[in-house]
BAMAR-830892 format. One record per residue (C-alpha): residue number from 0; residue in one letter; y, z, x. Coordinates in Angstrom, 2 decimals, padded with zeros to 5 digits, always signed. Layout:
# BAMAR-830892
<NUM a <Y Z X>>
...
***
This chain:
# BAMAR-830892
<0 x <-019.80 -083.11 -087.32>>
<1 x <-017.48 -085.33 -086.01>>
<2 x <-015.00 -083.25 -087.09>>
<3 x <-016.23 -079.97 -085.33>>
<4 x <-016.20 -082.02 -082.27>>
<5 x <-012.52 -083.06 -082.49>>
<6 x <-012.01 -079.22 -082.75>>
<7 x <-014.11 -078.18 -079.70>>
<8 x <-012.31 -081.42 -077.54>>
<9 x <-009.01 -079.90 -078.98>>
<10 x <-009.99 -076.58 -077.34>>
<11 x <-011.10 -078.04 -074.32>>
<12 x <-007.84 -080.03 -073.89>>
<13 x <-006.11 -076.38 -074.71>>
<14 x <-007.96 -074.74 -071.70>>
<15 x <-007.57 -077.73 -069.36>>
<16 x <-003.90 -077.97 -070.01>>
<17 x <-002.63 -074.72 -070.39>>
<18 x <-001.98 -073.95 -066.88>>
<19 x <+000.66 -076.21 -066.84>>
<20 x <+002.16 -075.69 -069.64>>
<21 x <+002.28 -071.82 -069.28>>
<22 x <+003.33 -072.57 -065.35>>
<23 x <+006.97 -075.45 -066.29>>
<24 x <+007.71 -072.91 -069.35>>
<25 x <+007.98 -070.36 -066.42>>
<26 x <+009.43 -073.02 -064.20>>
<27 x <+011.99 -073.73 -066.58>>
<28 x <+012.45 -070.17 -067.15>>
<29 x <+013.57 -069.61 -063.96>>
<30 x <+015.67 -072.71 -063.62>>
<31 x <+017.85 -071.42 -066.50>>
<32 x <+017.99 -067.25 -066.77>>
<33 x <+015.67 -066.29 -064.17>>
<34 x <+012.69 -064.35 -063.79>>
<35 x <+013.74 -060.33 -064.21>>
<36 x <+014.69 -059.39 -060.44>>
<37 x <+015.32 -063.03 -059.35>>
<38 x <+018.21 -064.57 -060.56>>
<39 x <+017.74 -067.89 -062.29>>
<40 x <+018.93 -071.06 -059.71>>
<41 x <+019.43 -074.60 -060.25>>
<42 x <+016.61 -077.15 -058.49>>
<43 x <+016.54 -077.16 -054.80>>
<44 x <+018.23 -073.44 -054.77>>
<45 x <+016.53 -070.43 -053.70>>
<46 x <+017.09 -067.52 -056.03>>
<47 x <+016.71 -064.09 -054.14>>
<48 x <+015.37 -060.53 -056.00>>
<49 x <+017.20 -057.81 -053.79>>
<50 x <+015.21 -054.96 -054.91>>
<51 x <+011.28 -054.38 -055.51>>
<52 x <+010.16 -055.43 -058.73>>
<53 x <+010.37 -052.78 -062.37>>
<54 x <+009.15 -052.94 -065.57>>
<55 x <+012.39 -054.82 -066.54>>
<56 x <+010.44 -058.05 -064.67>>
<57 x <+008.52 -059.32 -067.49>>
<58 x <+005.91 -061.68 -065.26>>
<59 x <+002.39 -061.51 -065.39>>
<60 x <+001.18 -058.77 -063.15>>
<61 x <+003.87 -059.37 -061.04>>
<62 x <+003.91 -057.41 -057.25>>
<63 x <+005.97 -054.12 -056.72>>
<64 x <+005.09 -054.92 -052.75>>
<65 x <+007.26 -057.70 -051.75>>
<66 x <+010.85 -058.75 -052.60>>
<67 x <+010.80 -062.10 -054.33>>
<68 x <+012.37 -065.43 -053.06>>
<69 x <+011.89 -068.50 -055.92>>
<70 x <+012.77 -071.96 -055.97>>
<71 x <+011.92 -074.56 -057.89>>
<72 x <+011.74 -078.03 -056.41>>
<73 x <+012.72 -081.61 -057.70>>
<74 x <+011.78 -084.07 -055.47>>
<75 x <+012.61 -087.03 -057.92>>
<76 x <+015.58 -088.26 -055.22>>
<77 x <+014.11 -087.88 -052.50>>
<78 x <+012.79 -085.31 -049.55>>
<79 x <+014.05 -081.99 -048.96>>
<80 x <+014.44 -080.17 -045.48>>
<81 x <+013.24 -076.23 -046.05>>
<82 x <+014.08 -074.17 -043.17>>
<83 x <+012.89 -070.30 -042.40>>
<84 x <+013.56 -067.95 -039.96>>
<85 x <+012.64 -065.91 -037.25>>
<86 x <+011.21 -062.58 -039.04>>
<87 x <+010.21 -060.67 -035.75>>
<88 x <+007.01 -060.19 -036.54>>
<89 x <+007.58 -059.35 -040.27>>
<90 x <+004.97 -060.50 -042.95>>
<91 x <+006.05 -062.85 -045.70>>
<92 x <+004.79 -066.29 -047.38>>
<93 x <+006.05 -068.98 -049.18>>
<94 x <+003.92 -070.26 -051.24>>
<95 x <+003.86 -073.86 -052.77>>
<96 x <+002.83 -074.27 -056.07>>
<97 x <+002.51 -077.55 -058.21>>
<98 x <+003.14 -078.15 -061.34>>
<99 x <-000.53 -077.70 -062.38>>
<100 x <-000.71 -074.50 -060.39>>
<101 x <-002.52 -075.75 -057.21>>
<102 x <-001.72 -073.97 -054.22>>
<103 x <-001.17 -076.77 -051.81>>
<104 x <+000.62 -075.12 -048.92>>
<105 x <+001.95 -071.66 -046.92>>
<106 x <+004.35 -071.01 -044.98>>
<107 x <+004.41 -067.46 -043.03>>
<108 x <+002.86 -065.33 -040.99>>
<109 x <-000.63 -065.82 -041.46>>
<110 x <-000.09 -069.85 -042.19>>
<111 x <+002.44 -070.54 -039.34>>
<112 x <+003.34 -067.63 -037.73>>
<113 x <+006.78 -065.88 -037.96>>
<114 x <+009.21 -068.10 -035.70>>
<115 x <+011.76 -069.56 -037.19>>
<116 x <+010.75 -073.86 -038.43>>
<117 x <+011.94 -076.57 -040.67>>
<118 x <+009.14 -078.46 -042.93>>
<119 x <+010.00 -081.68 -044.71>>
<120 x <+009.24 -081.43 -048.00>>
<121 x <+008.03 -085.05 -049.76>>
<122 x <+007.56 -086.37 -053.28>>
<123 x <+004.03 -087.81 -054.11>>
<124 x <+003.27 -091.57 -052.41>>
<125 x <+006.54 -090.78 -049.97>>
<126 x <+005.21 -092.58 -046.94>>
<127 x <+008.94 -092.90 -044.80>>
<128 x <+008.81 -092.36 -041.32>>
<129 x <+010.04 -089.15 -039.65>>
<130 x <+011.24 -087.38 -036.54>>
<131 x <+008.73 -085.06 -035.85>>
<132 x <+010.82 -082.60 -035.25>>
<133 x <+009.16 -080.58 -039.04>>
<134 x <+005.99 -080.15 -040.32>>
<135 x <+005.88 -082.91 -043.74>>
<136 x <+004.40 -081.04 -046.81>>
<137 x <+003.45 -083.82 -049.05>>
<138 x <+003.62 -082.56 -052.99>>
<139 x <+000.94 -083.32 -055.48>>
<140 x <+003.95 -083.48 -057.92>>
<141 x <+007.70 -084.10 -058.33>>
<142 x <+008.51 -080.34 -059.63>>
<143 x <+006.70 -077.40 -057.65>>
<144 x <+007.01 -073.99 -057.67>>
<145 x <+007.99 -072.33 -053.82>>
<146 x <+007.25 -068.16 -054.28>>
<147 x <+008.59 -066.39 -051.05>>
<148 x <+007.12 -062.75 -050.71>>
<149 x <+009.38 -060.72 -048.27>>
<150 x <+007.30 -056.99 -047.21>>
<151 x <+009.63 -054.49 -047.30>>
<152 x <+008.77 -051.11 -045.86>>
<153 x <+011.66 -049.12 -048.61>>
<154 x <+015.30 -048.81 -048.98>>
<155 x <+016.30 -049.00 -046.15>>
<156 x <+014.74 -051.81 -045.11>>
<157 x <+016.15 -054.01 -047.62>>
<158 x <+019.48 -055.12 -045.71>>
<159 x <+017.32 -056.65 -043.06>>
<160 x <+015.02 -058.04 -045.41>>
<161 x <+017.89 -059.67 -047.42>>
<162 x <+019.27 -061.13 -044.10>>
<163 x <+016.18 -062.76 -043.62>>
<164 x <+016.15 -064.34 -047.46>>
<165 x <+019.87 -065.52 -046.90>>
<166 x <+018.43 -067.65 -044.04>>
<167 x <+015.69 -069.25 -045.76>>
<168 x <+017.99 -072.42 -047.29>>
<169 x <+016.54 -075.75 -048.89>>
<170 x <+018.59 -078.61 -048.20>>
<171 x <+018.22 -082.26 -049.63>>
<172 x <+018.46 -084.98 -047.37>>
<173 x <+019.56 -087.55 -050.10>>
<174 x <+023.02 -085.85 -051.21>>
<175 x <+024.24 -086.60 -054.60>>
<176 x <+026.39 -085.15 -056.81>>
<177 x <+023.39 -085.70 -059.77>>
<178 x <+021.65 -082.38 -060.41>>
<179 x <+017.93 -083.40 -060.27>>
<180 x <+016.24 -084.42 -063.39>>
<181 x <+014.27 -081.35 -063.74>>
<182 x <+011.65 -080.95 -066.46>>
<183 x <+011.70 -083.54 -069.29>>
<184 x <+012.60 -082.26 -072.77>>
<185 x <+010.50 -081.44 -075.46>>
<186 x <+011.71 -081.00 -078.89>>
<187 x <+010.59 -078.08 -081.21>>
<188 x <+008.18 -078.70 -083.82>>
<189 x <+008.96 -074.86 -085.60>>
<190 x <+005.00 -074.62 -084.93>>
<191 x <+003.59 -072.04 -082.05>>
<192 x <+000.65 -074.67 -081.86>>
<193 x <+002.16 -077.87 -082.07>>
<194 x <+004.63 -077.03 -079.72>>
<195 x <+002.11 -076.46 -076.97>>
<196 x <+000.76 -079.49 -077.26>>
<197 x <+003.85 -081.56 -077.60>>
<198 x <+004.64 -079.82 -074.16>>
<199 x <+001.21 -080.61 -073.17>>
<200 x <+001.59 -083.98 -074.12>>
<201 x <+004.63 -084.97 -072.66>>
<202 x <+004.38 -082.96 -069.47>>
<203 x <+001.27 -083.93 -068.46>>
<204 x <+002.13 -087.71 -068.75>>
<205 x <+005.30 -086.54 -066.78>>
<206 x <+003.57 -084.80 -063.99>>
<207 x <-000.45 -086.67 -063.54>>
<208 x <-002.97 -084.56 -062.33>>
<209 x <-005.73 -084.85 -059.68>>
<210 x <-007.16 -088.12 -059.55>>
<211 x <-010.48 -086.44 -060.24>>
<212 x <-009.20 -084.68 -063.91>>
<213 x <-007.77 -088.53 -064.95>>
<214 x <-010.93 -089.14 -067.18>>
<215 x <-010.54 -085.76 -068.67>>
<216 x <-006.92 -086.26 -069.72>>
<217 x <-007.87 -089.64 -071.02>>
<218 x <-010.48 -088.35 -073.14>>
<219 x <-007.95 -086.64 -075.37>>
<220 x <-006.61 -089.53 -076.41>>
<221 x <-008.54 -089.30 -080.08>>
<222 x <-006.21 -086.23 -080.43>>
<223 x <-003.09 -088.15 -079.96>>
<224 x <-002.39 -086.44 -076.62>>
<225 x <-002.23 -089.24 -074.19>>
<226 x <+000.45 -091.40 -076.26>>
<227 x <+004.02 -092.13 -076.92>>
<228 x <+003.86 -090.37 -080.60>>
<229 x <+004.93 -087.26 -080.90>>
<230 x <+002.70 -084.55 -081.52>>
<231 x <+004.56 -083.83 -085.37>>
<232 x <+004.14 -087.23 -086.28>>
<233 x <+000.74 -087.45 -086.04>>
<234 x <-002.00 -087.63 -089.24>>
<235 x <-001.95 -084.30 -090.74>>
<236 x <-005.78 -084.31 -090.03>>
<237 x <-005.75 -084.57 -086.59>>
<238 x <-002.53 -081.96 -086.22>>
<239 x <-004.94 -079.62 -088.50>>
<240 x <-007.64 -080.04 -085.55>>
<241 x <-004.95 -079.40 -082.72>>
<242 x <-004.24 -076.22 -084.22>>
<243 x <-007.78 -075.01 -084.90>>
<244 x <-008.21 -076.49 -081.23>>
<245 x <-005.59 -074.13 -080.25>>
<246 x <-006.75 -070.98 -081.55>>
<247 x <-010.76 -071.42 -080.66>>
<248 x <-008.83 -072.09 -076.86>>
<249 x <-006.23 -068.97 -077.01>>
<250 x <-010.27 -067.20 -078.11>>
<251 x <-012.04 -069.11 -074.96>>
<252 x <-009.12 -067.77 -072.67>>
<253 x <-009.42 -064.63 -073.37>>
<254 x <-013.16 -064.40 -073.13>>
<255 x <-012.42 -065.54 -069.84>>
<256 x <-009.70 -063.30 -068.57>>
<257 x <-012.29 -060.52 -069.01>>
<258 x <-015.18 -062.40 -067.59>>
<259 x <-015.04 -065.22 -065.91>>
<260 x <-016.89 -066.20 -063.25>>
<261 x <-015.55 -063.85 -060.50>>
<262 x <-018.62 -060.97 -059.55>>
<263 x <-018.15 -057.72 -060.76>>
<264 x <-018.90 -055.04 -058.12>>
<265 x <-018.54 -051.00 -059.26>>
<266 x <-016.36 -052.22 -062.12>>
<267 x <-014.14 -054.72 -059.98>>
<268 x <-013.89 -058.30 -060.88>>
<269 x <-013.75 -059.04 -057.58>>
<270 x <-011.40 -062.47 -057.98>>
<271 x <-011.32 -063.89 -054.52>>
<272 x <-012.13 -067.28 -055.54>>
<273 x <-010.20 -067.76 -058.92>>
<274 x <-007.25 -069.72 -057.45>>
<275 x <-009.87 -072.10 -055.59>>
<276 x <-009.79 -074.88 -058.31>>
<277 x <-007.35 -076.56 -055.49>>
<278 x <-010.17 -079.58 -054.67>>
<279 x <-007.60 -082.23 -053.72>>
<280 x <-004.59 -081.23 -051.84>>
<281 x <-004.20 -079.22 -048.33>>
<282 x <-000.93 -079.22 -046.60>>
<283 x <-000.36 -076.59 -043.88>>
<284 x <-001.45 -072.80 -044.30>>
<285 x <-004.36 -073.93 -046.81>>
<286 x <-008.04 -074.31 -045.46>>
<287 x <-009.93 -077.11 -046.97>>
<288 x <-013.11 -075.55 -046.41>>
<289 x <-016.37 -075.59 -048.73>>
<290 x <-016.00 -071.76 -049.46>>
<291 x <-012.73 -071.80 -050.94>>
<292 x <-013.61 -074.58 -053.31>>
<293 x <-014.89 -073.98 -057.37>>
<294 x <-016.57 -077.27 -057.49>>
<295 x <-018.22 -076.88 -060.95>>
<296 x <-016.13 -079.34 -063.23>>
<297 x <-016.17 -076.49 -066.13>>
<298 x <-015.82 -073.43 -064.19>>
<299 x <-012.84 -074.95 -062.39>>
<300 x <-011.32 -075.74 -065.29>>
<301 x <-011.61 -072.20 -066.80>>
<302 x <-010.67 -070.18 -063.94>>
<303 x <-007.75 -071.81 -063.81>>
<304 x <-006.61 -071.55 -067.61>>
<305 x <-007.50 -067.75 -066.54>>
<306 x <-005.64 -067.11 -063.56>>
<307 x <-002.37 -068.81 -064.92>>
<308 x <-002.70 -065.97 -067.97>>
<309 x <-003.73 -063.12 -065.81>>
<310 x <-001.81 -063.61 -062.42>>
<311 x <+000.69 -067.05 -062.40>>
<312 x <+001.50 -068.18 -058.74>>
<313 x <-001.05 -065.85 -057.23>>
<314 x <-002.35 -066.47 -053.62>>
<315 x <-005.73 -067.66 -052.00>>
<316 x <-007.88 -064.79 -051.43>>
<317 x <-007.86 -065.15 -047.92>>
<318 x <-003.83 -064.93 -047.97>>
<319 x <-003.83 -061.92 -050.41>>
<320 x <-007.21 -060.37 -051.74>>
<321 x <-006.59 -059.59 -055.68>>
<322 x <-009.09 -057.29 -056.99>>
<323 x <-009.03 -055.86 -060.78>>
<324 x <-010.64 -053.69 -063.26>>
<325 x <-010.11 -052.54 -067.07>>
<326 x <-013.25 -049.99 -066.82>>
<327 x <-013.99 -046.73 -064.84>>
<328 x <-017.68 -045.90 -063.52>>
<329 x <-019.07 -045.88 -067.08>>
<330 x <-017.77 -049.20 -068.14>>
<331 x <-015.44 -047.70 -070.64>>
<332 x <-011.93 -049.44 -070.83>>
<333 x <-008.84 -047.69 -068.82>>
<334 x <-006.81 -045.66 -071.24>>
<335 x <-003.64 -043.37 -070.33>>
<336 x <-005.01 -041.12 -073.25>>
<337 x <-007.37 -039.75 -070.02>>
<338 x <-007.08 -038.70 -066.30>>
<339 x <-009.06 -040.88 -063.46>>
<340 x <-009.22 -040.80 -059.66>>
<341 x <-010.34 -043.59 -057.42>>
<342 x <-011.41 -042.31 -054.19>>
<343 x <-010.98 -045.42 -051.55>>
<344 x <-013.28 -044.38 -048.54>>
<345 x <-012.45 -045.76 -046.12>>
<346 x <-008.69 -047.58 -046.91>>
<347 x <-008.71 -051.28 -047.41>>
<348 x <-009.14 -053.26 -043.95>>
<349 x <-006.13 -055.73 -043.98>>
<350 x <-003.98 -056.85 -041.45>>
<351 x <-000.83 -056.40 -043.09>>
<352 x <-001.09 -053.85 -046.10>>
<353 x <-002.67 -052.97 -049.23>>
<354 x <-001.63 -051.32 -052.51>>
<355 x <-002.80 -050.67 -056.07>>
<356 x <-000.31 -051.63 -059.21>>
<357 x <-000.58 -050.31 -062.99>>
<358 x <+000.01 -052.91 -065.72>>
<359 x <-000.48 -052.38 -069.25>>
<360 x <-002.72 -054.46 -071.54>>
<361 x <-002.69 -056.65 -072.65>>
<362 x <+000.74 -058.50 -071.52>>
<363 x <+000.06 -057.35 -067.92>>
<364 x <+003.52 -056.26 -066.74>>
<365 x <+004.79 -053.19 -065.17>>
<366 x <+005.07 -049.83 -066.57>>
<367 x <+008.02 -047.66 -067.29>>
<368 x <+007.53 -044.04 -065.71>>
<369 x <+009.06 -040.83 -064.71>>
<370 x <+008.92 -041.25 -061.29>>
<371 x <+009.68 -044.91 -061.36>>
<372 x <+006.11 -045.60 -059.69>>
<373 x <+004.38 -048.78 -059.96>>
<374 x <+002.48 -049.10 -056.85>>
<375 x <+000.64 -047.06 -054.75>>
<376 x <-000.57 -047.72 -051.10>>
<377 x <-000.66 -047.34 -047.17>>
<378 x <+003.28 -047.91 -047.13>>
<379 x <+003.77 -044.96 -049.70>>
<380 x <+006.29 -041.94 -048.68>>
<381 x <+004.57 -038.82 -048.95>>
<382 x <+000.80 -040.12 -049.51>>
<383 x <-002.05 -037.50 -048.65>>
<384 x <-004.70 -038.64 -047.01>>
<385 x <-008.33 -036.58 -047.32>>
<386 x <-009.74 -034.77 -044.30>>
<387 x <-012.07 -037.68 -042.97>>
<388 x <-008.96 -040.31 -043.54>>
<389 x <-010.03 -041.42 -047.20>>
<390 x <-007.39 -041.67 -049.75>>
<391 x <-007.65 -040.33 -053.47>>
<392 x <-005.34 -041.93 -056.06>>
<393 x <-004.84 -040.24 -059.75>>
<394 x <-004.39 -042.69 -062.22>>
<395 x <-003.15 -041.06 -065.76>>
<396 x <-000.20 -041.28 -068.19>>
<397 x <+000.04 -037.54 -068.38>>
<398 x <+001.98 -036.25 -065.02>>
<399 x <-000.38 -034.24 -062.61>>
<400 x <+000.24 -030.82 -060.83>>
<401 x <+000.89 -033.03 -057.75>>
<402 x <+001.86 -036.00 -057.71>>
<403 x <+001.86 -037.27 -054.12>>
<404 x <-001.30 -039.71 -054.80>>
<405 x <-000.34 -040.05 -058.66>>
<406 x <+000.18 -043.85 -060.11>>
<407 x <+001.30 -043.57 -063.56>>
<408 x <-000.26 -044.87 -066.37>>
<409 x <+001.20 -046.02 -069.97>>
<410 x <-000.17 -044.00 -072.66>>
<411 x <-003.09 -046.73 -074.03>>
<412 x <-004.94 -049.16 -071.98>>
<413 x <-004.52 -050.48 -068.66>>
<414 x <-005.61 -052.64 -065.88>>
<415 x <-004.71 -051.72 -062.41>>
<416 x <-004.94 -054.63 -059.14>>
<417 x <-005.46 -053.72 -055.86>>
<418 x <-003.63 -056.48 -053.46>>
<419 x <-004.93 -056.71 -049.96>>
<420 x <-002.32 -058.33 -048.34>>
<421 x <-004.11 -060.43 -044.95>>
<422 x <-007.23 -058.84 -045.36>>
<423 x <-010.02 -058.41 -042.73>>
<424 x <-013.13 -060.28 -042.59>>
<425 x <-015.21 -057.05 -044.37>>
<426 x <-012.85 -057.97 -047.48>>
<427 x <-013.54 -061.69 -047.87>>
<428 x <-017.19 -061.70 -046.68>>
<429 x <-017.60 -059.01 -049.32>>
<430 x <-018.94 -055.84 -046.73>>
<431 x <-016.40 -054.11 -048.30>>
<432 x <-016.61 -052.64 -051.78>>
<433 x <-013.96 -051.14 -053.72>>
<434 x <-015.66 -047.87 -055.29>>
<435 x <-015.73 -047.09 -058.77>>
<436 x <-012.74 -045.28 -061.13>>
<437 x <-014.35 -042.19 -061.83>>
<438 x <-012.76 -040.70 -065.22>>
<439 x <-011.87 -036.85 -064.60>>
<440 x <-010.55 -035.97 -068.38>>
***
C-alpha cells in the first residue's frame, strides 16, 4: 500500500512539475539553437522570426498568424530596461512568461496600447527605487520567457513589421561583461525518466514556485525530490517508483489533453480558461479578476501540466481566444483519410482577427502541404465568403476542386485551433458558439 502511494505521489509530482520542466527545456532550447523561425539568442537578446511560421517550426501548435519575437530573460544581475515602439495602431503582444509558465504580464495593444514605452523589468524581492519614468514589471522568477507576436497582413508587410521588431531592444542596466547565469545544469542520467526528474529536482529548487504550491513541493520530499542527492543516486526502490510515477503521469497528461476541464460545445473544447492557473502574480496587461482564476488546487494543477503539452506560452483567453477540436459533428476523431467543412456563421467577433490552423496529432505542429497553407482566416487572399457573409472552410488532405476556402490536412489525424485574436465580449461570455465540423466524405 504504501508503496502504491509513493507511485501515485510520484505521478502527482510528474503533473505538478512538468510545466516547468517542459517550459526551461524550451527555454534553453532557444537560448542555444533557437526555436525553428526564431533564431536562438543569448539572455537579455531578442531573437526575431522574419517570416510566418512552417512546418519546419517544430513548437507545440505554434501560430502561422504573427511573426515571432523571443527572449529569454536573466534577471540574476540585476533589472533590465525593455523598450517598444510606436506600431501605429498595429496589433502585437509581448507576453511574459515565468519559468513555471504563469502569464504575469502584457505588453501591446490591448494591455497598453500601441505608443511607443519603456518598462523596467525586476528580479523577485527587487524593491530599489525608480524614476518613474517606466512601468516596473516585477518577475515571479529570475529566468522568464518574453513571446512578442507581431500581425502581419502578408509579404509585403513584413519590412515594416521587421522595422518594428528591430526597435523592440532589452537593455540591462547593470553592464557586465559576465553572460548571465542562465539555467543551472543538469547532468544526464541515460534514463528518459530519471532525467525529468533530476531536471525537476534541481530546477525547481532553482526557480521556487508560488508561495501557495510550497507545501506541495515539500511533500515530495519521500521521493528524494526536494534534496541535494541526485536523482541517480538514490535507493533503487524509490528510482523504481519515480519511473512508474512517470509513466502513470505521461498516462494522466494525456487523459487530460483530451479532456480536461475546459466545456465542450459542438465538439469544441472551448479552452478559455486553461492558462488561468496564474493565482498569484499580476503585473500590467493581466486582470486579477475572480473569472480568470482556476482556484481548485487539483484542477489548477492539471490544466496547467495540459496547456504546457498542448499550447506552451499561450495567451489569456481574453488576449487571444484558443478554441480546439479532434472530432467532427459525430464525435468521430479528425482524419485526412476524409473531407470536412466547417461552416462559421457568422465570422468570429474579434477586434483584431481570427484564423483556424491544422496540426497533426499527436505532436501538434504544422503541416507540410502543396499550397504551403497552414492557416486560414479573415486576413486570407482570395477567401470566398457565402451569400449572407458566412464563411465555409474545407478541411481535407486530399486537394479540392477549389481551393480558395481549403486548409490542408495531413493524411491521418488532426486537430485544428481557431485563435481569436482580441475577441469581443460574445466570445468570452460564451454567446458565441463555434458550429460543428460536419464530415462531407
Amino acid at each position: 500500500m504504501a508503496e502504491a502511494r509513493s507511485v501515485d505521489a510520484a505521478a502527482k509530482a510528474y503533473l505538478y512539475g512538468f510545466p516547468l520542466v517542459f517550459n526551461l527545456e524550451q527555454v534553453e532550447r532557444y537560448a542555444t539553437t533557437g526555436i525553428g523561425a526564431v533564431p536562438g539568442a543569448p539572455f537579455n537578446t531578442f531573437g526575431h522570426a522574419r517570416e510566418l511560421a512552417g512546418p519546419a517550426d517544430t513548437f507545440v501548435s505554434i501560430n502561422n498568424d504573427t511573426v515571432y519575437s523571443m527572449a529569454q530573460v536573466d534577471l540574476g544581475d540585476g533589472p533590465v530596461v525593455l523598450s517598444v515602439p510606436d506600431t501605429g495602431g498595429r496589433y502585437y503582444v509581448l507576453q511574459l512568461v515565468d519559468a513555471w509558465t504563469n502569464n504575469f504580464a502584457y505588453v501591446g495593444k490591448r494591455a497598453t496600447g500601441t505608443g511607443p514605452g519603456t518598462f523596467l523589468l525586476v528580479p523577485p524581492g527587487w524593491d530599489e527605487p525608480t524614476d518613474g519614468t517606466s512601468t516596473v514589471i516585477r518577475f515571479p522568477t529570475r529566468i522568464a520567457s518574453i513571446v512578442g507576436r507581431w500581425a502581419v497582413d502578408g509579404p509585403d508587410d513584413l519590412p515594416a513589421v521587421h522595422a518594428l521588431q528591430d526597435a523592440t531592444t532589452l537593455t540591462p542596466v547593470n553592464r557586465s561583461l559576465v553572460p548571465p547565469e542562465g539555467l543551472p545544469e543538469v547532468a544526464s542520467t541515460g534514463d528518459g525518466a530519471l532525467d525529468f526528474w533530476e531536471r525537476y529536482r534541481v530546477w525547481s529548487q532553482a526557480f521556487a514556485p508560488a508561495p501557495r504550491d510550497a507545501g506541495l513541493q515539500a511533500s515530495f520530499e519521500p521521493l528524494g525530490l526536494t534534496g541535494t542527492t541526485p536523482v541517480s543516486a538514490l535507493d533503487d526502490d524509490v528510482r523504481a517508483r519515480l519511473v512508474e510515477g512517470h509513466a502513470q503521469g505521461e498516462a494522466a497528461l494525456e487523459k487530460i489533453l483530451h479532456s480536461g476541464n475546459s466545456p465542450h460545445v459542438n465538439g469544441w473544447q472551448v479552452t478559455l480558461h486553461v492558462f488561468d492557473y496564474n493565482l498569484d502574480f499580476f503585473e500590467v496587461g493581466t486582470l486579477d479578476e475572480p473569472g480568470w482564476k482556476l482556484t481548485d488546487p487539483e484542477v489548477r494543477i492539471a490544466e496547467r501540466a495540459g496547456a504546457a503539452l498542448g499550447g506552451l506560452w499561450g495567451n489569456h483567453g481574453y488576449e487571444a481566444a484558443y478554441v480546439m477540436t479532434y472530432v467532427d459533428a459525430d464525435g468521430q476523431q479528425l482524419d485526412g483519410a476524409h473531407s470536412y467543412t466547417l461552416r462559421l456563421s457568422p465570422t468570429p467577433p474579434v477586434d483584431a482577427f481570427w484564423s483556424l490552423t491544422m496540426y497533426d496529432v499527436p505532436s501538434f505542429f504544422l503541416v507540410d502541404n502543396p499550397i504551403d497553407r497552414y492557416s486560414i482566416g479573415d486576413r486570407t487572399p482570395g477567401l470566398v465568403t457565402d451569400p449572407d457573409g458566412a464563411v465555409t472552410i474545407v478541411l481535407s488532405h486530399e486537394r479540392p476542386t477549389d481551393t480558395s476556402n481549403w486548409l490542408p490536412a495531413p493524411a491521418g489525424p488532426f486537430r485544428p485551433i481557431l485563435r481569436m485574436y482580441s475577441p469581443s465580449p460574445e466570445v468570452l461570455d460564451g454567446t458565441y458558439e463555434v458550429p460543428a465540423v460536419h464530415r462531407t466524405s
